[in-house]
N, C-alpha and C positions, 0 to 999 in steps of 0.2 A: 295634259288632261289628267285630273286628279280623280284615281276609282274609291270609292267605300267600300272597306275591309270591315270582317268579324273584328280585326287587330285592330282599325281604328277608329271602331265607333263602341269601340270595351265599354269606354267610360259613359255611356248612355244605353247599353245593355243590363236585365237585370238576372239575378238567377231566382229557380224556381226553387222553390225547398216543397217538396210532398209527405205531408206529415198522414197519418201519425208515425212517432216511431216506433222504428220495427225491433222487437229483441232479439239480439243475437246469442246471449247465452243461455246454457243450461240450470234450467231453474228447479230440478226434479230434486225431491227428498222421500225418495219412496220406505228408506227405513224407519225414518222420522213419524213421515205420515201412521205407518201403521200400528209406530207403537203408541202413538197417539187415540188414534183410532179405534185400538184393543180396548181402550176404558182401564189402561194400569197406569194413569197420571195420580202421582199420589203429592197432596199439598204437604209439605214440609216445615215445623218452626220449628229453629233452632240450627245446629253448624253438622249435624249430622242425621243419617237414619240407620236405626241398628235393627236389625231383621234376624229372629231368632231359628237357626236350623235344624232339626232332625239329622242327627251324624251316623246313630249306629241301632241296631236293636239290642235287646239285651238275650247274651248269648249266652244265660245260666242254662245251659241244656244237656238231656242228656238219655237215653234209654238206660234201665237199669234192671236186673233179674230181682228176683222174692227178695226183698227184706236188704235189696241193695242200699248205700250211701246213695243221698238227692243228690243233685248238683249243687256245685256251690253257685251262690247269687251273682246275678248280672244286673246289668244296670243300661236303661235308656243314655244316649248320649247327645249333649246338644249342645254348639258353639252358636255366634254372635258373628252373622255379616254385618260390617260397621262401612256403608256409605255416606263419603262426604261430598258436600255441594261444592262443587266448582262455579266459578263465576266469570262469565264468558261478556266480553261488550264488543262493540262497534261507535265512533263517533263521524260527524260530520261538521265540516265550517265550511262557512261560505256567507263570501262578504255582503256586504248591505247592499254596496252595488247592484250587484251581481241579482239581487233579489228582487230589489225597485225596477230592475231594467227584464225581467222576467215576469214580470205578474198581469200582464196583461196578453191577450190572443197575438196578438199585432206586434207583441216585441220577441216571442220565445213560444216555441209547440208548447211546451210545457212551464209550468212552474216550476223554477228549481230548486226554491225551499222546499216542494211539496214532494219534487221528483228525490231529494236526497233524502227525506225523511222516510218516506213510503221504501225505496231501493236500500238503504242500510238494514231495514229488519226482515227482507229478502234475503240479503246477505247473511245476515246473520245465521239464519234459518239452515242457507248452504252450508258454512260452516257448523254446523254442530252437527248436521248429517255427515259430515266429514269425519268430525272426531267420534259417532258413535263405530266407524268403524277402526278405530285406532286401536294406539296401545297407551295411550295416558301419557304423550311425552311431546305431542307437538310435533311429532315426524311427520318431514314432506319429504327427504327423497336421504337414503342412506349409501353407503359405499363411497365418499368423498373421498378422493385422492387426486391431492394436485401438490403444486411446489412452486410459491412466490410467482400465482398469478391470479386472475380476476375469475376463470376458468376453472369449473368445477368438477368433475363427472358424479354421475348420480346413475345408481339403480332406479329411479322413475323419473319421471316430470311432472306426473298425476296431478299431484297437489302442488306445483309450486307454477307461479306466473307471472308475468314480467307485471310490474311496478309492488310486487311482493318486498315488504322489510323482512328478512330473516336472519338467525344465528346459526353460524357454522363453529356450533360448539361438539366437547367428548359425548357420545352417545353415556358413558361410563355413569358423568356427574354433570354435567350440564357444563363444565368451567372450557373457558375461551382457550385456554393453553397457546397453540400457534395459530388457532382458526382467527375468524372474526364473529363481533356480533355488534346485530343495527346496520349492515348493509341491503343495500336495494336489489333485488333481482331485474339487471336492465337487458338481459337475453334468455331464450330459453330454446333448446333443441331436443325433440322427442326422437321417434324412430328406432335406426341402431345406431345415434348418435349421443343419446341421454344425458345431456350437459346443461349445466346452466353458465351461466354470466352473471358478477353481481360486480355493485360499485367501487367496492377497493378491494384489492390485493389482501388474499391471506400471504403470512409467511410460512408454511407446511403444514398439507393436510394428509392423514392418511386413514384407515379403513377404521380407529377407531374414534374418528369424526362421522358428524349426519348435520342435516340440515334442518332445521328448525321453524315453526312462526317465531317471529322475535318475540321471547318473552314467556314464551311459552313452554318450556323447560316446565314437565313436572306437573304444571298448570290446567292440566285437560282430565275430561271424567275418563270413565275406560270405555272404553270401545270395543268391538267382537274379537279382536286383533289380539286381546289380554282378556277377556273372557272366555269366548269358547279357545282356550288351549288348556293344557299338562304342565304340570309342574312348576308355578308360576306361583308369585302372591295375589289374589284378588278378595278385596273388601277386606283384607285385616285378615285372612285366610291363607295359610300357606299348604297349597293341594301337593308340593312336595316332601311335607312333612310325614312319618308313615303315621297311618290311619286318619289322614286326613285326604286319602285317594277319592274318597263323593265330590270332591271338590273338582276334580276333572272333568274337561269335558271329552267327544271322542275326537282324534285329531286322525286322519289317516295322511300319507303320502300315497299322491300320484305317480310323480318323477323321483328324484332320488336326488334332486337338491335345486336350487335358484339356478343355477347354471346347465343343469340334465333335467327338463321338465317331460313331460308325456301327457295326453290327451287323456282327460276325464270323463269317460263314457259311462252309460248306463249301469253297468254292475257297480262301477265306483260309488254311483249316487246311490244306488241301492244298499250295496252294503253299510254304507255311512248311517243311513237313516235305522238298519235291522240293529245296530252294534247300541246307536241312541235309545232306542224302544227297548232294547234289552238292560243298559246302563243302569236308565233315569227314568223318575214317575212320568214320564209322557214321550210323545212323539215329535218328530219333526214336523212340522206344519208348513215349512215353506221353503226353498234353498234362494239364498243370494248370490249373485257372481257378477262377474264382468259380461261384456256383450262377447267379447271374444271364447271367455270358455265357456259361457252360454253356446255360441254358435259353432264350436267344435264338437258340442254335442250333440246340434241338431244332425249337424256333419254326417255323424257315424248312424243316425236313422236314417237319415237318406240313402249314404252308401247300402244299406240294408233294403231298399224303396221302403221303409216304415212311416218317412215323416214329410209334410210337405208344409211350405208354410200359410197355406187355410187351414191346416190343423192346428197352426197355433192359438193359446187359450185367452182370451183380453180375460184382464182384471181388471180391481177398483182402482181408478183414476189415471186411466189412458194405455197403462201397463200392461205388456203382454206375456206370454210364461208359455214354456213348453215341460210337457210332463212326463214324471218317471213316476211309476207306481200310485197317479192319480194326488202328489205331490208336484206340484207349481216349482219351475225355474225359472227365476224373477233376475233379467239384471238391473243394477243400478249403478250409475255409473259413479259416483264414489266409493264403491264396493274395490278394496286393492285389487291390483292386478297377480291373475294366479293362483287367486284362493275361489271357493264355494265354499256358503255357512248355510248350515244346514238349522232355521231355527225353530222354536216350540214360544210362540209368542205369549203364552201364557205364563214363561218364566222369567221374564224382563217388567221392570217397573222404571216407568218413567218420574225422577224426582223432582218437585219445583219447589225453591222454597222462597222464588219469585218470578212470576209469569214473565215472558220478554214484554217489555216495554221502556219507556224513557225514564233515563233521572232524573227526578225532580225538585225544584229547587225552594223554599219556604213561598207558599201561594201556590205552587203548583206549574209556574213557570219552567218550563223544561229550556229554553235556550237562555244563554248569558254570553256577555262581550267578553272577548279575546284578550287577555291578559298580554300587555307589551313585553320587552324587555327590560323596560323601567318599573322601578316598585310602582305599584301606584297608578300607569298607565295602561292606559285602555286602545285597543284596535278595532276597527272599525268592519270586523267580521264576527259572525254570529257561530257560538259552538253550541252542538247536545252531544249526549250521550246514550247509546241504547243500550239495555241490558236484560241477561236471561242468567238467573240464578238458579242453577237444575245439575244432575247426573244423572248419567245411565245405570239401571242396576240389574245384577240379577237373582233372583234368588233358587235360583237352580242350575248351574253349567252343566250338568252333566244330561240335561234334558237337550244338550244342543252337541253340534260336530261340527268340524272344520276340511273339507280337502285343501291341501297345500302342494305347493309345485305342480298344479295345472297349465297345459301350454295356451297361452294366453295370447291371439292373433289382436292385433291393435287396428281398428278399424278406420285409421286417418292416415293421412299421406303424410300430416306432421309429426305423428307417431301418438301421441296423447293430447288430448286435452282437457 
C-alpha cells in the first residue's frame, strides 16, 4: 500500500509568493535631505564655484595722546573658496530577457526594467549621503593589516558590503603598491571582529593601507569628516597656514584617541556649540551622530531621571532627536562612528551643476545594447547610466564643530550595518 507524501506529490504542489515586496534596507539620507531642504541648492556652469571670503578686518588701530602719530593703514582681507564638482554615477544592465519575461503581473511582482531604474537613483542618493560625510578620498574602512591573504581587518565595516568592488590601496597616494585593487568584497564581519573578506589575495598590507570604493581615490566631494576639522586643506584653503586660522572649525576630543574613547554627555555638547557661537558668525543649529552616541547621551539623562524617551523630540521626516540647550540630537546612520557634528545649516551650499538623472544618448534615448568582446558586436542586454554632477560646500567652517572619539555602542548583533 502506497501512502501520498508532501515528498511525493512535490511535483504537483505549488508555492505561494506574497507580494508586495518588502524593503529590507536603510533608505534614510537625513543630511542630504536637509541640506536640500534649507533652499542652498545652488545651479552651477562651468567645472568649478569660487565663493569670495571675508578673512580679516583691518587692524590699522590705535589710541593715541594730543598730537600723537595715527596708526598706520590696515587693510580688509579676502581669499577665494574654489569648489569643484565631482561627478558621482551608478549604472544598470539587464538583459532582454530578463525584461520581456517581467513585464507583465503574471510573470514577475514587479518590472525589473522599472524596479532597477527607479532602485539605482535610490542608490545613488544613499551614497552621496555617505560621502557628504566623508573626507574626499572614498574611505570605507582604514587600519588594513593583513599578510598574503583574502582577509582584511578594518577599523569599521560601516560602509563596506558584501558584493562591494573596492581598492586596497596607500591611504598616502592612492598607488596599489602590495595591496589590490578591483577586488570583490565576498565577507564581511562587524562587532569586535571588524574584518572583511574580498576575492583575491593581497601580497602585504599594513596600517598605511585603507580600503576604498574602486575608483574612488581622490574622486569624492568633501564631506564633514574634512570640513568641520583644523588644520586641513579645504576648497583651495589651507586653515594651517598662519592667518588663515577662520578657516577652522571647532574640533574638541571626548576620549583621548580611537583606541581610549569616553562618553559624550551633555557639557561636551554644550561646550561645543558655546566655543562655535563664539568662533563664527552663527550658531549650531543641529548635532549629527551615530545612534550609539546619540543613546549614550540619553544614557547619562536617565541616569540623572532627567530624560525618558516620550521626551524625545520627532522631526521633519520621521526623525527623532533629543535635546541639549534646545539644540536637536539627530542620528543618521551614515554619520561615522564616534563623532557628533555640530552643524549651522546656513553655512553649507549644496552644488549641482547637473541634477541626478540619466545619460542621455542623441534623441534622448537613455539605454543602449551591450557592447561584446568583438569590435562590432552587440549583446543582448540593455545598459543606462545614472548620474549626479554636484559637491558639498562650505562657506564658513568655523560656524560648525566636531566631537571626536566618542564611545560609540553599535546597536546590532552583527556589529554594523
Amino acid at each position: 500500500m502506497a501512502t501520498q507524501t508532501l515528498a511525493t506529490a512535490d511535483a504537483i504542489l505549488k508555492d505561494m509568493y506574497v507580494g508586495p515586496i518588502v524593503e529590507q534596507i536603510n533608505q534614510k539620507t537625513y543630511l542630504l535631505d536637509q541640506i536640500e531642504r534649507e533652499g542652498v541648492t545652488m545651479s552651477l556652469t562651468g567645472r568649478r564655484a569660487i565663493i569670495p571670503v571675508h578673512t580679516n578686518r583691518n587692524r590699522g588701530r590705535g589710541a593715541r595722546g594730543d598730537g600723537g602719530t595715527l596708526p598706520t593703514a590696515g587693510k580688509q582681507s579676502w581669499q577665494d573658496a574654489i569648489i569643484h564638482i565631482k561627478y558621482n554615477f551608478s549604472s544598470i544592465e539587464v538583459t532582454d530577457a530578463a525584461i520581456r519575461a517581467s513585464q507583465t503581473n503574471e510573470g514577475a511582482f514587479v518590472d525589473v526594467l522599472d524596479a532597477e531604474s527607479k532602485g539605482v537613483a535610490t542608490d545613488l542618493r544613499k551614497e552621496m549621503n555617505r560621502i557628504a560625510f566623508g573626507e574626499a578620498a572614498g574611505l570605507t574602512g582604514v587600519r588594513a593589516e593583513a599578510t598574503s591573504t583574502k582577509v582584511i581587518p578594518v577599523n569599521s565595516v560601516q560602509y563596506v558590503y558584501v558584493g562591494d568592488t573596492v581598492d586596497i590601496v596607500k591611504k598616502a597616494d592612492g598607488t596599489v603598491g602590495e595591496g589590490k585593487a578591483g577586488v570583490e568584497v565576498i565577507k564581511r564581519e562587524g562587532g569586535s571582529t571588524k574584518q572583511i573578506e574580498v576575492s583575491e589575495s593581497v601580497t602585504k598590507v599594513t596600517t598605511a593601507y585603507a580600503v576604498y570604493v574602486a575608483g574612488n581615490y581622490g574622486n569624492e566631494f568633501d564631506g564633514l569628516r574634512n570640513i568641520i576639522a583644523s588644520g586641513r586643506t579645504l576648497h583651495e584653503i589651507n586653515s594651517s597656514t598662519t592667518g588663515n586660522e577662520f578657516w577652522n572649525s571647532r574640533v574638541q576630543s571626548v576620549g583621548e584617541s580611537e583606541s581610549a574613547l569616553a562618553v559624550a554627555g551633555e557639557p561636551a555638547f554644550e561646550k561645543l556649540a558655546d566655543e562655535v557661537g563664539l568662533s563664527g558668525n552663527g550658531d549650531v543649529e543641529v548635532f549629527l551622530t551615530s545612534r550609539g552616541v546619540r543613546r549614550n547621551l540619553a544614557n547619562t539623562y536617565a541616569s540623572q531621571k532627567r530624560y525618558s524617551n516620550a521626551e524625545a523630540v520627532n522631526v521633519h521626516g520621521g526623525y527623532s532627536a533629543i535635546m541639549v540647550n534646545e539644540i536637536p540630537v539627530i542620528a543618521d546612520d551614515d554619520c561615522p562612528r564616534t563623532f557628533a557634528f555640530g552643524i549651522n545649516k546656513d553655512s553649507f551650499r549644496w552644488f549641482e551643476q547637473s541634477p541626478p538623472g540619466w545619460m542621455e544618448q542623441g534623441g534622448g534615448g537613455i539605454f543602449h545594447l551591450k557592447d561584446g568582446t568583438t569590435a562590432g558586436s552587440k549583446v543582448a542586454t540593455w545598459q543606462a547610466f545614472f548620474s549626479w554632477y554636484a559637491a558639498l560646500g562650505c562657506i564658513a567652517p568655523n560656524r560648525n564643530g566636531k566631537l571626536q572619539y566618542c564611545e560609540d555602542d553599535v546597536p546590532t548583533g552583527e556589529g554594523e550595518v
